[in-house]
MARMARNU-286414 format. One line per field, with one value per residue (C-alpha): residue number from 1; residue in three letters; x, y, z. Coordinates in steps of 0.2 Angstrom, whole numbers, plus 5000, padded with zeros to 4 digits. Each point is the difference from the previous one (the first is absolute). Layout:
BEGIN
i	[NUM, ...]
aa	[ALA, ...]
x	[X, ...]
y	[Y, ...]
z	[Z, ...]
END
This chain:
BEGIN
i	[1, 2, 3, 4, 5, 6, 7, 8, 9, 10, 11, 12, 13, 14, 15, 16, 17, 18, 19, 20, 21, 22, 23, 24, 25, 26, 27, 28, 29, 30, 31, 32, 33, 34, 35, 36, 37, 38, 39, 40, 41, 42, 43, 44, 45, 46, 47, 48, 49, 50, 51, 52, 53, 54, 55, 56, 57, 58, 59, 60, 61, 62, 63, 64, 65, 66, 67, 68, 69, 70, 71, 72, 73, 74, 75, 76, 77, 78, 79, 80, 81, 82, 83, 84, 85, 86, 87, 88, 89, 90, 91, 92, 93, 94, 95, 96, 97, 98, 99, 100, 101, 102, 103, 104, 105, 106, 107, 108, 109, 110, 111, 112, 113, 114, 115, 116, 117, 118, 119, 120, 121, 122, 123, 124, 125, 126, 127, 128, 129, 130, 131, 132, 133, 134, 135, 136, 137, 138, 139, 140, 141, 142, 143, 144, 145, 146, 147, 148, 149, 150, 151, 152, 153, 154, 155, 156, 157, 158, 159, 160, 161, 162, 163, 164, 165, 166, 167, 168, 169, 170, 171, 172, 173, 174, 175, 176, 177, 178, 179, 180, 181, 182, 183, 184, 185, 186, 187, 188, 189, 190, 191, 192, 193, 194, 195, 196, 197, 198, 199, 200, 201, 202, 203, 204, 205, 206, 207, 208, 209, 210, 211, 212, 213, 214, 215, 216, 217, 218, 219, 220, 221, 222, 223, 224, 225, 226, 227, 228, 229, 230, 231, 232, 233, 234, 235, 236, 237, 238, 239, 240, 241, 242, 243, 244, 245, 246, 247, 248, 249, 250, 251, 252, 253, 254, 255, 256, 257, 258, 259, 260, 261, 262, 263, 264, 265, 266, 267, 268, 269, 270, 271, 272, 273, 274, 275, 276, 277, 278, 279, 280, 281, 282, 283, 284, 285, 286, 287, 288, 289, 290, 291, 292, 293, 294, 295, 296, 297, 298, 299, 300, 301, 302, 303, 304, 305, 306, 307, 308, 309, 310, 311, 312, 313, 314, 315, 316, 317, 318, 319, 320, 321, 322, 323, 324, 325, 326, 327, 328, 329, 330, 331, 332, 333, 334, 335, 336, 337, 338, 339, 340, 341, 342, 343, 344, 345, 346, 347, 348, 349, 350, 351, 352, 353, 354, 355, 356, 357, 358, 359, 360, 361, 362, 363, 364, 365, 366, 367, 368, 369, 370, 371, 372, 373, 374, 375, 376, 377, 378, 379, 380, 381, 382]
aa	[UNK, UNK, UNK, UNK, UNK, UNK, UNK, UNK, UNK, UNK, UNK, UNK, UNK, UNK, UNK, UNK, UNK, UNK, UNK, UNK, UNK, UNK, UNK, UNK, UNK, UNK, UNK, UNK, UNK, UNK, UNK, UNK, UNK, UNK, UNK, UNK, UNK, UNK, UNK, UNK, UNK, UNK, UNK, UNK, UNK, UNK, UNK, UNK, UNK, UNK, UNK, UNK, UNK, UNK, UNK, UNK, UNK, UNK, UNK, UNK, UNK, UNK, UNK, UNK, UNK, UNK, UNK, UNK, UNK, UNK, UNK, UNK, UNK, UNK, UNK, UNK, UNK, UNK, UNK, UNK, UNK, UNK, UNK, UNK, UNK, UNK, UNK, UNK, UNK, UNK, UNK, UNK, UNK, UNK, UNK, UNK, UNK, UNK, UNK, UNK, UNK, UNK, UNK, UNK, UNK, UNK, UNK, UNK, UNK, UNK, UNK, UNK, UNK, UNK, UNK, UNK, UNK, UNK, UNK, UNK, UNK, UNK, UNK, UNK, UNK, UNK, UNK, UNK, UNK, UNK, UNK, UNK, UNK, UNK, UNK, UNK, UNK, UNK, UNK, UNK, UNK, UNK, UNK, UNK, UNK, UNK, UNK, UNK, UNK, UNK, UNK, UNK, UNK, UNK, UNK, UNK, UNK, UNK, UNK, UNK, UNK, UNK, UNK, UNK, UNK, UNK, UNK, UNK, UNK, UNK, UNK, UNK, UNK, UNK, UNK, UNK, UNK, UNK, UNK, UNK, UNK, UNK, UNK, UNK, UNK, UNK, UNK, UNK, UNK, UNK, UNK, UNK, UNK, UNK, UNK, UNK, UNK, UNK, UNK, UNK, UNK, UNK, UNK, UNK, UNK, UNK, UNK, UNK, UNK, UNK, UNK, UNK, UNK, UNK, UNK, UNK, UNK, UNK, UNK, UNK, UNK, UNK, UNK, UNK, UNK, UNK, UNK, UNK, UNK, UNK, UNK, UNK, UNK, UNK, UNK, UNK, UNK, UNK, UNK, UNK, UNK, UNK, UNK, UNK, UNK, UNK, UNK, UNK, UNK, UNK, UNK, UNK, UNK, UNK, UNK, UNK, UNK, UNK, UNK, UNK, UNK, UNK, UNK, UNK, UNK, UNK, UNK, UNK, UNK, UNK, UNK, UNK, UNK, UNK, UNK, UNK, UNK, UNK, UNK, UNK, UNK, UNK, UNK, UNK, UNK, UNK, UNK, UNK, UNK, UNK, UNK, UNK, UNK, UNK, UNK, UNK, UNK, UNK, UNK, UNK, UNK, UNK, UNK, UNK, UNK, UNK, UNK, UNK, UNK, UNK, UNK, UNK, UNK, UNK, UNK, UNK, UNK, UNK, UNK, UNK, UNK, UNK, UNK, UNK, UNK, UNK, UNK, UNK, UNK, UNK, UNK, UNK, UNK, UNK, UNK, UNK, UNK, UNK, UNK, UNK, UNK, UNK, UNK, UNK, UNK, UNK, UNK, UNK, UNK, UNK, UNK, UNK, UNK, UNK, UNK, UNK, UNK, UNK, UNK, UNK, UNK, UNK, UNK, UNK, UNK, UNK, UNK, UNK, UNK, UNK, UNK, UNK, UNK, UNK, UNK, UNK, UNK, UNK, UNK, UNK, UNK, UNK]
x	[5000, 5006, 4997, 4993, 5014, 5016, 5013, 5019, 5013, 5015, 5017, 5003, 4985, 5004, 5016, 4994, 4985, 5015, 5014, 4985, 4995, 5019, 5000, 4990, 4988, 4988, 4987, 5000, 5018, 5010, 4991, 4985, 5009, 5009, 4986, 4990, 5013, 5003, 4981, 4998, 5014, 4983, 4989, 5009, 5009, 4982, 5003, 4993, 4995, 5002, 4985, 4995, 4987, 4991, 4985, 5010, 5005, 4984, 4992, 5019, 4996, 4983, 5002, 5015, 4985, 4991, 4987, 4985, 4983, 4986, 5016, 4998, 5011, 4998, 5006, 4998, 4991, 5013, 5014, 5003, 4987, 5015, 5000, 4982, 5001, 5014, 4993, 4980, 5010, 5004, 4982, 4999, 4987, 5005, 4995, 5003, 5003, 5001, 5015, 5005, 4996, 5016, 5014, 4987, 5008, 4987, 4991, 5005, 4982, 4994, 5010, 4994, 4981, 5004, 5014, 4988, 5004, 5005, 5012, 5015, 5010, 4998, 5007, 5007, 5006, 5013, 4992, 5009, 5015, 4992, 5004, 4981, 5000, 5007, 4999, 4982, 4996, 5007, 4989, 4987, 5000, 5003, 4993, 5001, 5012, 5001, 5016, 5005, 5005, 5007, 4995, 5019, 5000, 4999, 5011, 5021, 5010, 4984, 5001, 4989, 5004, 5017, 4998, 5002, 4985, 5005, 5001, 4983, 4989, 4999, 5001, 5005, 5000, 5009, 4999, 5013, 4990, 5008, 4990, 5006, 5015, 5011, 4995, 5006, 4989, 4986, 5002, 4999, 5004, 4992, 5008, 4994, 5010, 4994, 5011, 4986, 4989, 5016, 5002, 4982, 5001, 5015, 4993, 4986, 5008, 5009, 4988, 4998, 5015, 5011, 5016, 5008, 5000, 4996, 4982, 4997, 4987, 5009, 5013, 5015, 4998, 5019, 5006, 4986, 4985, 4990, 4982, 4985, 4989, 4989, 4998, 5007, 5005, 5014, 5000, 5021, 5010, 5015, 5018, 5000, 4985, 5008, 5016, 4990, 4993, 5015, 5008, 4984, 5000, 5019, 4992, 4982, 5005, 5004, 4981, 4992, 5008, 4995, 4981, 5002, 5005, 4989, 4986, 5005, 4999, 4984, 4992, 5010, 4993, 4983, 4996, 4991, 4990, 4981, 4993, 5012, 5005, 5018, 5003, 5000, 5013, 5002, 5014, 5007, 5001, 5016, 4989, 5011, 4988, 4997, 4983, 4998, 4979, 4992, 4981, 4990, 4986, 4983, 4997, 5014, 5009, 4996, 5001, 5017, 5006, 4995, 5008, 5016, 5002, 4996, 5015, 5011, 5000, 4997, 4991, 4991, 4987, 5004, 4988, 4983, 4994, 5004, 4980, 4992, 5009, 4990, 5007, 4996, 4982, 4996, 5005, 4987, 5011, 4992, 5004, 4999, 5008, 5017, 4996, 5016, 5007, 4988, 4999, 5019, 4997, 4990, 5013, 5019, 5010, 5018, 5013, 5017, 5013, 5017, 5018, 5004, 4987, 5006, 4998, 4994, 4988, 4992, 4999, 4990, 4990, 4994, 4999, 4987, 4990, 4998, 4994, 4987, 4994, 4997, 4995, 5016, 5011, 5018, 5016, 5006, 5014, 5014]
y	[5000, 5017, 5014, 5019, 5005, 4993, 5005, 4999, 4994, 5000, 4991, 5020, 5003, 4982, 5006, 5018, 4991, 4988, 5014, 5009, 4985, 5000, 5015, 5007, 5011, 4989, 5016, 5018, 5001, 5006, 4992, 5009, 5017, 4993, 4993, 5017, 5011, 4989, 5001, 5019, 4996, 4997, 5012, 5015, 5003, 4999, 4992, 4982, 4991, 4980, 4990, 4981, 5000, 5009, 5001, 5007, 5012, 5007, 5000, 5008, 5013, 5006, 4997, 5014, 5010, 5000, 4992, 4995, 4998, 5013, 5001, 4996, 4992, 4997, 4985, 4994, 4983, 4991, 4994, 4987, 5001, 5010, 5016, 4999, 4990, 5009, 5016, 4992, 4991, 5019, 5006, 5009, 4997, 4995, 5012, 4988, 5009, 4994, 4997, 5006, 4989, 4999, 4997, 4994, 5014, 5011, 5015, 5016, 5004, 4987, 5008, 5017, 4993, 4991, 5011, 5009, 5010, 4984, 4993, 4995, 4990, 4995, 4983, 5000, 4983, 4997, 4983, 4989, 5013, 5014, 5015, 5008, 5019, 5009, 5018, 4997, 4994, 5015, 5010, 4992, 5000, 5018, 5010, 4984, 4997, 4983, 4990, 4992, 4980, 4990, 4982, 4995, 4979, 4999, 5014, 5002, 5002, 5013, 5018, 5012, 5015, 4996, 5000, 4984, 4991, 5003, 5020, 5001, 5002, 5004, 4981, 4985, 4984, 4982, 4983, 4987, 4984, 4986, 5005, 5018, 5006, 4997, 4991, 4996, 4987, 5010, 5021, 5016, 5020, 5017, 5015, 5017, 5017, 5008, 4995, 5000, 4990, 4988, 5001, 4996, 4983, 4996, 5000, 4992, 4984, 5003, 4996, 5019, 5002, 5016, 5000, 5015, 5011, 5016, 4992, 4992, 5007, 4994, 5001, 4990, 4983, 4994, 4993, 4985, 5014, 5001, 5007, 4996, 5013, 4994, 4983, 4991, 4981, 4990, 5001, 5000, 4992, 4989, 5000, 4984, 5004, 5017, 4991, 4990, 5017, 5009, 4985, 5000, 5020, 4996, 4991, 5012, 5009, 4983, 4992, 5017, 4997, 4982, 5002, 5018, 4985, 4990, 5011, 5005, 4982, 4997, 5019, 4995, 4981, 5003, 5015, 4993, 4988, 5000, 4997, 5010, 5019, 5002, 5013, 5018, 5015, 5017, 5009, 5007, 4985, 4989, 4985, 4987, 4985, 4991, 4988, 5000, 5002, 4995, 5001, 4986, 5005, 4994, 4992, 4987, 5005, 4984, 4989, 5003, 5002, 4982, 4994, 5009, 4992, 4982, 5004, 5003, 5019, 5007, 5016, 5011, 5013, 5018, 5003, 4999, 5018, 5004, 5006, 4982, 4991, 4993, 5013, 5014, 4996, 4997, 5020, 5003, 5001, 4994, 4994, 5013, 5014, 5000, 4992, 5004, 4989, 4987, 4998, 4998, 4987, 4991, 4999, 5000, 4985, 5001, 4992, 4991, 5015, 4998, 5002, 4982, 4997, 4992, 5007, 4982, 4999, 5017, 4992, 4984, 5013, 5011, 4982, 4995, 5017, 4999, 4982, 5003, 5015, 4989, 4983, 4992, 4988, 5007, 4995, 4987, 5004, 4985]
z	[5000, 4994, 5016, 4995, 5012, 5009, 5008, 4993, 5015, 4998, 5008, 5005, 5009, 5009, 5004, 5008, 5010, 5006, 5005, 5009, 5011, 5005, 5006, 5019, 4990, 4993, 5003, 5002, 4996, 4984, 4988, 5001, 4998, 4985, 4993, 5002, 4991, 4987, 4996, 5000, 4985, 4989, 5008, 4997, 5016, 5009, 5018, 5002, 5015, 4999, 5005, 5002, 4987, 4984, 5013, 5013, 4989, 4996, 5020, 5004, 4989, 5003, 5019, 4996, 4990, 5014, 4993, 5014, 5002, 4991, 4985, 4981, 4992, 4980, 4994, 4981, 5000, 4987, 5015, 5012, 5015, 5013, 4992, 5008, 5014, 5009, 4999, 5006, 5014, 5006, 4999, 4986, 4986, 4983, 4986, 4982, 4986, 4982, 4991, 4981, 4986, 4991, 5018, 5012, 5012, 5010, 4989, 5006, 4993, 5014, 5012, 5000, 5000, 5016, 5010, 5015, 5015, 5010, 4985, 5010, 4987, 4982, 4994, 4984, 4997, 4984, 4992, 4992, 5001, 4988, 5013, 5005, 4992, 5014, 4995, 4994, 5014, 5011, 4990, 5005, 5016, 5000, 5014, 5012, 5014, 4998, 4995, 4986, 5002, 4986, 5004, 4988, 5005, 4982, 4992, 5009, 4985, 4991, 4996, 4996, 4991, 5003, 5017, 5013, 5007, 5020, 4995, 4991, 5017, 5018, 5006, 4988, 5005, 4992, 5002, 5000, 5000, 4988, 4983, 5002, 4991, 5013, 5015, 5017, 5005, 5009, 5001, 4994, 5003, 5003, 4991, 5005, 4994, 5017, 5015, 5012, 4990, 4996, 5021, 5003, 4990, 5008, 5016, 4996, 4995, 5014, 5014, 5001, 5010, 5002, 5005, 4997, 5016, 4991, 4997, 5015, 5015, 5012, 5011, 4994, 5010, 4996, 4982, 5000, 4999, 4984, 5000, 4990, 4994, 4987, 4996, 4988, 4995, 4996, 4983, 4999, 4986, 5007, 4994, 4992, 4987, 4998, 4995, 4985, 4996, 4998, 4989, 4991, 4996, 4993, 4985, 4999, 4983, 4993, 5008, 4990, 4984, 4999, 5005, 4987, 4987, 5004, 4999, 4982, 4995, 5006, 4992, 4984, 5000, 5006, 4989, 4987, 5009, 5000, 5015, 5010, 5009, 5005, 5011, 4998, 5005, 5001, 4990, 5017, 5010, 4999, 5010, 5013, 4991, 5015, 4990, 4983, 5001, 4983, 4996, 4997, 4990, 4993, 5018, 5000, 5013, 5011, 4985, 4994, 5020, 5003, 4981, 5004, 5018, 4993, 4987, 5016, 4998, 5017, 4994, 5015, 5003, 5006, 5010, 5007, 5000, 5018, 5004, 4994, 5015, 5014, 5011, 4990, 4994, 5019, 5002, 4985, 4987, 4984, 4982, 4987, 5007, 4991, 4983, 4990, 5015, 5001, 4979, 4999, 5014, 4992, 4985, 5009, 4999, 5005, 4992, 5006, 5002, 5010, 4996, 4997, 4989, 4985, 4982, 4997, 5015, 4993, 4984, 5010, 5008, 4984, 4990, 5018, 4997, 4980, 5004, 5014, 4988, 4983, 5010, 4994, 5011, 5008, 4994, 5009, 5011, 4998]
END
């Protein structure tokens, strides 16, 4: 079975994980910082704070918006379900706005119509790794006080006018779970360009503890005393994953130029074939292409899911539209509100993207598509 996604390991990354457990920092310790800088690399110098998980990210960074109970937050319904969830788990209520037709990325149109008085943050979310428009977006929320967050799991690497994802908003946040273009095992990061924002999330994944004695209320109890203000959790990035990150961001460019390749085989290959929608882009994006999302069209979306997974191609969905799950519909959220979103649903299949993918696995796969779409058997693989 072919994956949609998969990580790349190499003896390298084995090697900086195993110098790390050799060490007495296996948490906390240099790692962490080195791992930090060497991700502001790609977000334009923009500080980053390393967390455990892409989730982690997103909670880290709207608890360091400040975001609570009677907030709105507007999400686009076209993402995985903790773009929502970590901001509902906060109090806020979720505002889903539509995404455009062409990049699946939220409708600065959308967002105007929904941004109110109690906007806190809205959630541009970069899928498949085409970067959201940013400045659009801005425009949009004109007048507003509320922040700008780029949801970027799916876009390190990605500019957008020239500029880095990381320095597009007023909080990004990536993953680093093993599909993503560089992994280390579980994790992910927050940038921020503010230093008090950047200071908030740190604390936060920090249990909320302050250390420095210029912050603290209280007297100094001796060098053991740390205080805790707000809450927060623990929500930190250990040396030992930050080791595999670092190794991992050694060999990025080379992860962007094979899936950039890749990509241009399966637009070249797929262009002519009835039945299908390869994905659009916008002249001013450079995407980090994180899914290759095609569209199914003529309702056989399911149909040629099932006939390319029983030809061992492990194509996927992404995703559910985040106000159809359970827990949404049971807040009253209904079907039909975001319909650009909830069309391309309907439609979207993704297709095997990774660095290590082969030219002549790709070949399998578009061989596996065109033969699901004319009711002909795969090549056999020998």
């Amino acid at each position: 079975m072919l994956p949609y996604g998969r990580q790349t390991v190499t003896e390298e990354d084995v090697e900086a994980v195993a110098a790390v457990l050799r060490t007495d920092w296996l948490t906390t310790g240099p790692q962490v910082d080195g791992f930090e800088a060497d991700l502001a690399k790609w977000t334009g110098g923009v500080e980053c704070a390393a967390v455990s998980n892409g989730t982690a990210a997103l909670h880290v960074a709207y608890a360091a918006a400040g975001v609570g109970p009677g907030d709105e937050v507007i999400v686009p319904p076209m993402t995985f379900v903790a773009t929502a969830s970590s901001a509902a788990l906060l109090g806020a209520k979720i505002v889903f706005a539509d995404v455009e037709e062409e990049t699946l990325t939220l409708d600065p149109a959308a967002v105007s119509a929904a941004t109110t008085a109690r906007t806190k943050v809205v959630s541009a979310v970069d899928y498949a790794g085409h970067p959201a428009d940013y400045d659009a977006l801005r425009a949009a929320m004109s007048g507003s006080d509320a922040l700008l967050l780029a949801d970027a799991a799916h876009s390190i690497g990605a500019t957008y006018r020239d500029r880095p994802v990381g320095a597009l908003a007023d909080l990004t946040t990536f993953s680093f779970f093993p599909t993503k273009h560089l992994t280390t095992g579980e994790g992910g990061a927050v940038a921020a360009p503010d230093p008090h924002l950047l200071g908030r999330a740190r604390r936060f994944r920090n249990i909320g503890l302050v250390r420095d004695r210029d912050e603290q209320r209280w007297p100094d109890e001796g060098g053991w005393h740390q205080e805790v203000h707000e809450f927060g959790l623990n929500y930190r990035l250990p040396d030992v994953l930050c080791a595999l990150g670092r190794a991992q961001l050694r060999r990025l460019d080379a992860f962007l130029a094979r899936r950039a390749e890749l990509v241009a085989r399966y637009d070249e290959a797929l262009a002519d074939l009835d039945g299908v929608r390869t994905p659009g882009r916008r002249s001013w994006a450079e995407p980090a292409w994180h899914l290759y999302p095609i569209r199914v069209l003529d309702g056989r979306r399911r149909e040629v899911y099932d006939a390319m997974r029983a030809a061992g191609i492990g194509v996927q969905v992404n995703y559910i539209p985040v106000h159809w799950h359970p827990a949404f519909a049971d807040l009253g959220y209904r079907r039909g509100s975001c319909p650009v979103a909830e069309s391309f649903y309907a439609q979207q299949l993704s297709l095997p993207l990774y660095p290590t993918l082969s030219d002549a696995d790709q070949d399998r796969v578009i061989d596996a598509l065109g033969a699901a779409l004319h009711g002909r058997p795969a090549r056999t693989v020998v």
